[in-house]
N, C-alpha and C positions, 0 to 999 in steps of 0.2 A: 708948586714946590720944586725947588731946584736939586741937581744931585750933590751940590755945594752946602747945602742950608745943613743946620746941624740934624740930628735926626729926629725924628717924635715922639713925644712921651711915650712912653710903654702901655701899652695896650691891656697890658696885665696890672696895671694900677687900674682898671677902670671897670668899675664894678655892674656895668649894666652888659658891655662886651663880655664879662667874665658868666654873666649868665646868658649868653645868646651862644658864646661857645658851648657851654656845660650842657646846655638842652640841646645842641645841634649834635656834640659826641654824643650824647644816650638818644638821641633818634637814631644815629647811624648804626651805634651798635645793637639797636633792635632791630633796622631794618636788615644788616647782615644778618644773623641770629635768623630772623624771620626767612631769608630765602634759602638757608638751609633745613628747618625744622620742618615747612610747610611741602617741599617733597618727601622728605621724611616719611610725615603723616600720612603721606600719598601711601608709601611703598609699603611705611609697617603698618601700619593699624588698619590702612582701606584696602594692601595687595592689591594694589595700580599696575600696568603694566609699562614699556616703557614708550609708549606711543601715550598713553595718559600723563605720564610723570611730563614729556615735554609740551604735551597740551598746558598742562600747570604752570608751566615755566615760560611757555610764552606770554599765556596771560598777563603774569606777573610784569611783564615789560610792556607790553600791549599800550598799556595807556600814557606811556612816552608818546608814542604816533596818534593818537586818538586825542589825548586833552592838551598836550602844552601846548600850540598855539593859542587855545581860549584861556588856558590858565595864566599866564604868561599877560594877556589882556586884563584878565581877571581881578590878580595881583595888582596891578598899576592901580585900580583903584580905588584899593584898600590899606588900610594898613598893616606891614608884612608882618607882625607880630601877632596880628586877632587870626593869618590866614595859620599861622605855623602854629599856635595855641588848638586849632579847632580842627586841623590836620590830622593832631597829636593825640587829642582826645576821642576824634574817632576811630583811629586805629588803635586804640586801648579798646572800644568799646567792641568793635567787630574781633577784635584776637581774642576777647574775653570768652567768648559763644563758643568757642572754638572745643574746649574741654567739656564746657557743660552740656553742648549739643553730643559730643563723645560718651560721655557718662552716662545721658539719657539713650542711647545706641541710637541716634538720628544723624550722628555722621556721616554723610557719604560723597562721592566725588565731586558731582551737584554744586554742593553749600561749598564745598573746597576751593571749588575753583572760582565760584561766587567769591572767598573771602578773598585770594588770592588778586582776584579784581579790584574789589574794592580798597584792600590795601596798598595793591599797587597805584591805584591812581590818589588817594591820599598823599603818597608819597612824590608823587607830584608836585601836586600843589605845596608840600611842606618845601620840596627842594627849588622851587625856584623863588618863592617866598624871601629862604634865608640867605640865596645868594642875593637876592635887593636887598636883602635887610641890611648887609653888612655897608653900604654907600651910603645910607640913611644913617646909622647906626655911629661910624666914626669919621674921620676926617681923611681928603684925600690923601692926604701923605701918609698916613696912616695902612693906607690897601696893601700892600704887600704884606704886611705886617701881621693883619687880621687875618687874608687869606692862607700866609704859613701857615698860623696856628688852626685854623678849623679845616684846611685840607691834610695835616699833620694828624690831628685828629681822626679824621677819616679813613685814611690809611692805619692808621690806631687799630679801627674798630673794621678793620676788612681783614686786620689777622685774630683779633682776638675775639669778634663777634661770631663770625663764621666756627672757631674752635669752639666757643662757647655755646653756643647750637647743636653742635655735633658731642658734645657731654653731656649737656641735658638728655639729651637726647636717650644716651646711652644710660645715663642713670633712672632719668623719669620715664614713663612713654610718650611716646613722640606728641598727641594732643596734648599731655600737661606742659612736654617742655615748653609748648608754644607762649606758654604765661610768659617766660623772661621776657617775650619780646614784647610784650603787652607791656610789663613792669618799665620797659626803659621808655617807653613811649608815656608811660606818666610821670617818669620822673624828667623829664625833658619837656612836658606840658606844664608842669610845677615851676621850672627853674625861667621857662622864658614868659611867662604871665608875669616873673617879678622884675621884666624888665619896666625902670620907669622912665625914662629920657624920654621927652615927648616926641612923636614923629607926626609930623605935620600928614594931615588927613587928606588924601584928593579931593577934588572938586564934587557935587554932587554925583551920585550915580549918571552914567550915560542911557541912553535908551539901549536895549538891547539889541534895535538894529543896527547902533556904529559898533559892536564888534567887529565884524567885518572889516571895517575901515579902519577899527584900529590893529587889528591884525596887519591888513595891508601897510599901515604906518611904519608897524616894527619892521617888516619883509623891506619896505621901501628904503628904512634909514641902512639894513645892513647891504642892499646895493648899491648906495649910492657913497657910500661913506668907506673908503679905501682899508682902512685898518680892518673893520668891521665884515667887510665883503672876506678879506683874507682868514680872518679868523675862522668863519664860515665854513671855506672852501677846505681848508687846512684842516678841519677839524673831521671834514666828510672823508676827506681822502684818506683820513689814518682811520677813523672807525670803521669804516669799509674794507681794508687789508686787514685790519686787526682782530676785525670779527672773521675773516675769513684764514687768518692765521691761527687764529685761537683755535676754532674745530678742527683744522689737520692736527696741530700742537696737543690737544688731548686725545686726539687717535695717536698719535705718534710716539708718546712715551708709554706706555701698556702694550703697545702692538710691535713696535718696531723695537724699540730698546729694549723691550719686558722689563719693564718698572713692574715691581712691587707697588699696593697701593699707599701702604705709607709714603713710598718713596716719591710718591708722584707730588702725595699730601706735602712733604718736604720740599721737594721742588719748588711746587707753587707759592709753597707759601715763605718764599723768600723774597718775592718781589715787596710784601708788606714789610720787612723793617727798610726796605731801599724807598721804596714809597714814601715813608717819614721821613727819612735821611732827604729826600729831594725836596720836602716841603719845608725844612727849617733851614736848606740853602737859596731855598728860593727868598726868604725874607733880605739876604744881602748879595749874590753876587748881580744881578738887574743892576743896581746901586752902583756895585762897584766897577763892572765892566759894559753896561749898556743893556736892554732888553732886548735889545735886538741881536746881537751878538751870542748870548746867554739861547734866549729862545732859536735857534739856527743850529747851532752847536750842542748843544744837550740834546737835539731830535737826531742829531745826525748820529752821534751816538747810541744813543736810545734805541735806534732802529738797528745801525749797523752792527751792535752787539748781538740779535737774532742771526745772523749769517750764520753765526759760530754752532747754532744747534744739530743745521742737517748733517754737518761732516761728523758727530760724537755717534757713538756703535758702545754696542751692548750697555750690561748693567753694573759694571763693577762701580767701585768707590769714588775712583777719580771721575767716573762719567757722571756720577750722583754730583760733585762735589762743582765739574763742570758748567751743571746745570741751572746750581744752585746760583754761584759765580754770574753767570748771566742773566736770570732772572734779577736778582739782588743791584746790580748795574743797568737793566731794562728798568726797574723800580725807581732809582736815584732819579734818572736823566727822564722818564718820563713825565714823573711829578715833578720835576722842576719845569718840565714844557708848561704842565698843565695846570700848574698856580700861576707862573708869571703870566699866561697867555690869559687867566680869567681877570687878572689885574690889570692889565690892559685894556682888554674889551670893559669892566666897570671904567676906567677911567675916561674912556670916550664915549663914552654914553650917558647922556642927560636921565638926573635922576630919576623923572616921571615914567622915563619909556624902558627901565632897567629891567622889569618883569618881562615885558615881550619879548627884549634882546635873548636873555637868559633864555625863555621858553623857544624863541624859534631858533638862535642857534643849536640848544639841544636837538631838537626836532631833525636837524639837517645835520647832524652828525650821526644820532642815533639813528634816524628814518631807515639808511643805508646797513646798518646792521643786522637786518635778517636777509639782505641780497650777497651780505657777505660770507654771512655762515653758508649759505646756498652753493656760494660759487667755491667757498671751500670743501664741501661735502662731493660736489662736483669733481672738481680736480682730481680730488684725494682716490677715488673713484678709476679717474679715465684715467689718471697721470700714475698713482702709486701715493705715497706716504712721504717718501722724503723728499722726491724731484716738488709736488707739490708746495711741500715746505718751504724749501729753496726761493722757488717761484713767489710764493705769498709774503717771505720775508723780506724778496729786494720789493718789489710794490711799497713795502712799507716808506720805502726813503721817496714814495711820491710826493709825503706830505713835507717835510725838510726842504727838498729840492724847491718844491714851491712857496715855501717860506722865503729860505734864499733871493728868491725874485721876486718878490713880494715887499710893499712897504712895510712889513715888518721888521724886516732883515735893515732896517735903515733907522728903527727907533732908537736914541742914545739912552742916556742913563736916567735923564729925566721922561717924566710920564707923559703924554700925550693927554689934554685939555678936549674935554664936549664941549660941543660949541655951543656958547652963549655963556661957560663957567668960569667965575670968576678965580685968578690966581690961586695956586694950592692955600 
């Protein structure tokens, strides 16, 4: 498809994408929901300490590093709707245990972090699933389109899932609030079983010993394949400063500014309506001004607006209001990087191998996220609070800078073709 061609039916006339959105929003917003309530649970009902509550927490991530390169395999060759149905269904069925093992007083840290595990690695497989689903699902020209809408979505349910966790919470005790997040994970397992458009089924199962090889396939296509290798790379350099800016960044506003914790609550959570705002820009300026231009320029942004935090002191209004200002601009520009860049990387990727891409890219962004909180915890440490800060927010413009010089920085307005795929 050309950046000339008229544009493409609406996405929102088509009723099988309208239920792969609707199930993908009520997974996220259980899944947010769910990582607030399940330390919750930790702290009020089991009285966890805080060296437990982050045991929990890493769990909950853990199987990022541990299953997406085999899930990611996995997915390819299946079809992504029976993987995202059965995803869905068992994390209803394990959040379900969750009150009734409470009610019965056989709750305790153990089964928590057990559920925690296994949730998190459901969630997995659900997410790398509906990222292939969407290439199977609608038409290339179509991608930016879809991915507005369900990364628009997502940022949706990262401000209102998370609140909505934290008032159950408050209202029920902390094991029954856990039901909502059960509830959204069935009604997201309801809405995408009625998808009907057929999607052509892989080839027989493979032996179990070519996973391996087909791991190695995914690994091999994203080094040898220019766009792909950058997305990669780009993607390790910003999760690794950002995980290590984010741990200063929450010691920093309670400790150094003296936030209040509402205030901190406000802060943060301004980057989610900027997050939406960057996902419903990202369906046209790509379009309008190139994706390569767009993706350079919104990270350079994105990033360069953190500068602004170390130099703000104390807690008055204007410092609140500062902060907000920046987050809500960190929001816009980062989710416009990071729809256009996942619309790119689908575009150049053959459909059969979209699950591996999906899964080992994650792998190699995320992997680097617990060296980052490390080296943040570090600094924060040897250096102080805000020279740290400083330090971990210029890092961030590594990933921009190597955009810049990177064939991405060279893509125009039309999409970039996998090879072997016939015209949009």
């Amino acid at each position: 498809m050309k950046a000339s061609d008229p544009p493409p039916p609406s996405l929102w006339h088509d009723r099988d994408f309208r239920r792969l959105w609707m199930g993908q929003t009520a997974s996220q917003l259980g899944a947010q929901a769910c990582q607030v309530v399940l330390p919750l649970i930790a702290v009020v009902a089991l009285s966890a300490d805080t060296q437990q509550v982050g045991i929990l927490r890493a769990v909950q991530q853990v199987p990022i590093l541990l299953l997406s390169l085999f899930v990611g395999a996995w997915v390819d060759r299946r079809r992504s709707r029976d993987v995202m149905v059965l995803a869905d269904f068992g994390r209803t069925m394990v959040l379900a245990v969750v009150p009734v093992l409470h009610l019965l007083g056989l709750l305790d840290m153990p089964l928590l972090v057990l559920v925690a595990f296994l949730v998190g690695a459901l969630t997995v497989y659900f997410d790398v699933a509906y990222q292939a689903s969407l290439v199977r699902l609608v038409r290339r020209g179509q991608l930016a389109q879809g991915n507005s809408a369900l990364e628009g979505s997502r940022s949706a349910a990262q401000i209102t899932g998370s609140a909505l966790g934290g008032a159950l919470v408050s209202l029920l005790t902390a094991p029954i609030a856990i039901v909502a997040s059960a509830f959204f994970f069935a009604l997201s397992f309801l809405s995408i079983r009625r998808i009907r458009r057929p999607e052509s089924m892989p080839g027989p199962a493979v032996r179990q010993d070519r996973v391996w090889r087909q791991i190695h396939e995914g690994l091999q296509l994203i080094v040898s394949n220019p766009l792909l290798r950058a997305v990669g790379i780009a993607s390790a350099l910003f999760q690794f400063s950002f995980a290590a800016l984010m741990t200063i960044y929450l010691l920093f506003l309670p400790r150094t500014l003296h936030l209040p914790g509402a205030a901190v609550g406000l802060v943060l959570a301004a980057m989610g309506p900027g997050a939406l705002v960057g996902s419903l820009l990202s369906a046209r300026l790509p379009r309008r001004y190139g994706y390569g231009v767009v993706l350079v320029s919104a990270a350079l942004i994105a990033d360069g607006v953190m500068l602004c935090v170390p130099a703000l002191r104390g807690s008055s209004a204007a410092t609140i209001a500062a902060l907000m200002a920046v987050n809500l601009l960190f929001g816009v520009f980062s989710q416009l990087v990071d729809v256009t860049i996942t619309t790119v990387r689908q575009a150049v990727t053959p459909i059969p191998i979209q699950g591996r891409i999906v899964a080992t890219i994650n792998f190699i962004g995320m992997g680097l996220t617990p060296l980052g909180s490390l080296l943040g915890g570090y600094l924060a440490g040897a250096l102080g609070l805000r020279t740290s800060l400083l330090l971990t927010a210029v890092t961030l413009a590594l990933s921009p800078l190597f955009m810049a010089r990177s064939p991405l920085a060279r893509l125009g307005r039309d999409l970039p073709r996998a090879a072997g795929d016939p015209d949009g």
